[in-house]
C-alpha positions as CSV (number, residue, x, y, z in Angstrom):
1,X,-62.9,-51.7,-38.0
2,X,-62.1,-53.9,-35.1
3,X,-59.4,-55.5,-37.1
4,X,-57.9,-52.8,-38.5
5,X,-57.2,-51.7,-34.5
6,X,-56.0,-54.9,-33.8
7,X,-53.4,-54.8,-36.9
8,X,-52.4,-51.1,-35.3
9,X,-51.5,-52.5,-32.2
10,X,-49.8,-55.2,-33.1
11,X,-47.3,-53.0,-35.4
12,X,-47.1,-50.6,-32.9
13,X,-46.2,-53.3,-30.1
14,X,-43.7,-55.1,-33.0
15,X,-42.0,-51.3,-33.4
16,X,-41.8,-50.8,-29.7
17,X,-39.9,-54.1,-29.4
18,X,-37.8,-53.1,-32.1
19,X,-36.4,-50.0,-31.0
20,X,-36.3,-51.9,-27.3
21,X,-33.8,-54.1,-28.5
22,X,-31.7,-51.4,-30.1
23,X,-29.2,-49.5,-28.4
24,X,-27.4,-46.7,-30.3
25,X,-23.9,-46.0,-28.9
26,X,-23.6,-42.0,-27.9
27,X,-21.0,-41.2,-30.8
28,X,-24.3,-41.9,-32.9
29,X,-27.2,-40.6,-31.3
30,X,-27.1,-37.4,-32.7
31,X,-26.5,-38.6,-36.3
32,X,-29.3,-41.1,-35.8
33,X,-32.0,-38.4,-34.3
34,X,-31.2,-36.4,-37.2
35,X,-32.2,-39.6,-39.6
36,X,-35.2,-39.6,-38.0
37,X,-36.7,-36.7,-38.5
38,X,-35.8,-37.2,-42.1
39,X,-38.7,-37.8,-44.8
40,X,-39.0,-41.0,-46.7
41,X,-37.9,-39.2,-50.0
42,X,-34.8,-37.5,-48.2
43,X,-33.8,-41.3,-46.8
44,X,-33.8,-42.2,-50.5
45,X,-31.6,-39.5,-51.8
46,X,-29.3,-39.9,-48.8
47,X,-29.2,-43.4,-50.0
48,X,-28.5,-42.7,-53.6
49,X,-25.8,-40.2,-52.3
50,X,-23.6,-42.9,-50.2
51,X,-23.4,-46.1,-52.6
52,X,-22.3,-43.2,-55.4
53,X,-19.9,-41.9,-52.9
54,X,-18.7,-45.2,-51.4
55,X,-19.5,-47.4,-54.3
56,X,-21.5,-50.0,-52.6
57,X,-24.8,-51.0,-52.7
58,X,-27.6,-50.9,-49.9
59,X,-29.4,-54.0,-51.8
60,X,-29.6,-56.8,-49.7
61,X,-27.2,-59.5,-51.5
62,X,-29.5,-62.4,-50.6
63,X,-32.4,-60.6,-52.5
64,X,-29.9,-60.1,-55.2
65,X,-28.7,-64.0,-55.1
66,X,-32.4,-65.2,-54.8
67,X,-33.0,-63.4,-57.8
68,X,-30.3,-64.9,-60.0
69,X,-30.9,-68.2,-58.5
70,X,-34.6,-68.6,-59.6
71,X,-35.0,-70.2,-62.8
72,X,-36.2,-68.2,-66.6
73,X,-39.6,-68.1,-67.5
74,X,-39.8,-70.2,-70.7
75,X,-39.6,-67.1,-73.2
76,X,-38.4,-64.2,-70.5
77,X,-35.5,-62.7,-71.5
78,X,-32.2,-63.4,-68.7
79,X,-31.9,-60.1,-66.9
80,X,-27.9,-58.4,-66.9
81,X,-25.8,-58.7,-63.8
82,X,-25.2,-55.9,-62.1
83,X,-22.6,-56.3,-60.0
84,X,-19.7,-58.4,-60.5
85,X,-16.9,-59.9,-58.9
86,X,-13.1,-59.0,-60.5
87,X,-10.9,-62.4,-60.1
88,X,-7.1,-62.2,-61.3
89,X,-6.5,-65.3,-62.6
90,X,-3.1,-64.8,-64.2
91,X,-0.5,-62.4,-63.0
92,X,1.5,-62.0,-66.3
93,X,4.8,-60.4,-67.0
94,X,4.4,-56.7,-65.7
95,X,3.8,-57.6,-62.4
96,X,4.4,-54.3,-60.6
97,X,1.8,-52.6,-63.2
98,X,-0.3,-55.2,-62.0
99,X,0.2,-54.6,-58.6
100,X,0.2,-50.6,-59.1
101,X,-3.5,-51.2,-60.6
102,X,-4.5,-53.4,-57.9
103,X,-3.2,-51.2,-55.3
104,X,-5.6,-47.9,-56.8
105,X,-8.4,-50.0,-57.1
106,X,-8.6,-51.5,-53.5
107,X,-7.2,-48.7,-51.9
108,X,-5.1,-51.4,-49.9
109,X,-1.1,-50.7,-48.9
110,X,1.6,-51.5,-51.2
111,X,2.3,-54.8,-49.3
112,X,-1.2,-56.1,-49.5
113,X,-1.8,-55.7,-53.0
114,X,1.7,-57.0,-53.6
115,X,0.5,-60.2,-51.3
116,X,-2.3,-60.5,-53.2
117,X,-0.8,-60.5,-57.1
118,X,1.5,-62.8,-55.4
119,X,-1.3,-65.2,-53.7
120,X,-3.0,-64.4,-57.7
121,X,0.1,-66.7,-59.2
122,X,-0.5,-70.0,-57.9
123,X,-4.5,-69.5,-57.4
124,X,-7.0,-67.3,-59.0
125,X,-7.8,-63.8,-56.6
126,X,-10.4,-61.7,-55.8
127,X,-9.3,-57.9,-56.7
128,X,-13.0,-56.3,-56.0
129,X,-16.0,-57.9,-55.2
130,X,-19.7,-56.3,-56.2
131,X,-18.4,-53.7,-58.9
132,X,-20.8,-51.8,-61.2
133,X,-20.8,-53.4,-64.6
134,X,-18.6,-50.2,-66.3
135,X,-15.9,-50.5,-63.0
136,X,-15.6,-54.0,-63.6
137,X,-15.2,-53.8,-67.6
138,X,-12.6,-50.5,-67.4
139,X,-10.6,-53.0,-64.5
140,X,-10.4,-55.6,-66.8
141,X,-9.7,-53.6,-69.8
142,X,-6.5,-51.8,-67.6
143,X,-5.2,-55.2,-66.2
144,X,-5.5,-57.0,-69.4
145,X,-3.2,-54.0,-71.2
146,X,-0.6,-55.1,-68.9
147,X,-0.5,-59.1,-70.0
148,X,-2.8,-60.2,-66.9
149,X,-5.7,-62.2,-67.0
150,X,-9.2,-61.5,-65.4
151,X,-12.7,-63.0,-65.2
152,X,-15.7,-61.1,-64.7
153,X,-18.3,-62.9,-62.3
């Protein structure tokens, strides 16, 4: 019992530090009160709501590389990637297609995606990086049509 009291206070004096140390800029206070009266299961939907909407990921990345890193279980099965990086490797011969994908899929200017099918031709690029498995496939699939070149990784 006298344990369990001691654990208690130590959280509570680890959460008090915590919020201490953090100091939310007044364009955000309101948004972040509101966050915190939210339940646990409302959090998780929010969640759920932004990476669909955004199309990122709230999964820590060293979690994700840790995972990856660690080696196979002599008979466990490798798990699927699920998030990959799109490299252009080869520009090809319809370049402005190229560039017009590029361009919708980053959401970048006309000048930077031109820069970057341009940087693309003498070393391999990074279009996207962390796309869902189907995002990356369809991006390769619509880059390939047009004579470029892509690797999934």
């Amino acid at each position: 019992m006298a344990e369990e009291i001691k654990e208690e206070k130590t959280e509570e004096k680890t959460e008090e530090k915590t919020e201490e140390k953090v100091k939310v800029p007044e364009k955000f206070k309101k948004l972040v009160d509101e966050v915190e009266k939210m339940s646990v299961l409302d959090l998780a939907e929010l969640v759920k709501v932004l990476e669909k909407k955004f199309g990122v990921s709230a999964a820590a990345p060293m979690a994700v590389a840790a995972v990856s890193a660690s080696p196979a279980a002599g008979a466990a099965p490798e798990e699927e990637k699920a998030a990959f990086n799109i490299v252009l490797t080869v520009v090809g011969d319809k370049k402005i297609e190229v560039i017009k994908i590029v361009r919708d899929v980053t959401q970048k200017g006309l000048k930077e995606a031109k820069d970057l099918v341009d940087a693309a031709a003498a070393s391999p690029q990074v279009v996207k990086e962390n796309a869902k498995k189907e995002e990356a496939e369809d991006l390769k699939k619509k880059l390939e049509a047009v004579g470029a070149k892509v690797e999934l990784k």
